[in-house]
N, C-alpha and C positions, 0 to 999 in steps of 0.2 A: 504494500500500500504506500502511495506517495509521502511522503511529510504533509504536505498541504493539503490535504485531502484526511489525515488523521489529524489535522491542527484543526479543521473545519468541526469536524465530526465533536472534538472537545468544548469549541465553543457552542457548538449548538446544545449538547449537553450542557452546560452552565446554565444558560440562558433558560433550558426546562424546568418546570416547580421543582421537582428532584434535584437539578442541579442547583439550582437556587441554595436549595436546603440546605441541601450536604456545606455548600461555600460556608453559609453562613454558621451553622456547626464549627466547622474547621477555624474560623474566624473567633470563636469566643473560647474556643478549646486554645489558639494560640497565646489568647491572654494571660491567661492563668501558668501564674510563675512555674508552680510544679510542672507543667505540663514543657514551659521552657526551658527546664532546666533537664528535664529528660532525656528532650531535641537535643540539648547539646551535648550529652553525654553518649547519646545514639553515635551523633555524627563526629565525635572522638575515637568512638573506636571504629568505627566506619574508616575514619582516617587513619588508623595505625595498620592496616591491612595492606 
């Protein structure tokens, strides 16, 4: 499948109530300190590999 053509397919996804949701999910989950302080430790050792 092209890139442009899988770029397309994600925004239209976004753009659906589903997508909507899930964004806005993901948006208040990223707030919450613990939940940032997890991301960083994910992508620590993500980086030591």
């Amino acid at each position: 499948m092209p890139m442009a053509g899988l770029l397309n397919r994600i925004k239209s996804f976004l753009r659906s109530p589903r997508g909507r949701q899930l964004s806005t999910k993901a948006r208040d989950l990223a707030r919450d300190p613990r939940n940032r302080e997890r991301a960083r430790q994910a992508a620590r050792r993500f980086r030591r590999r």
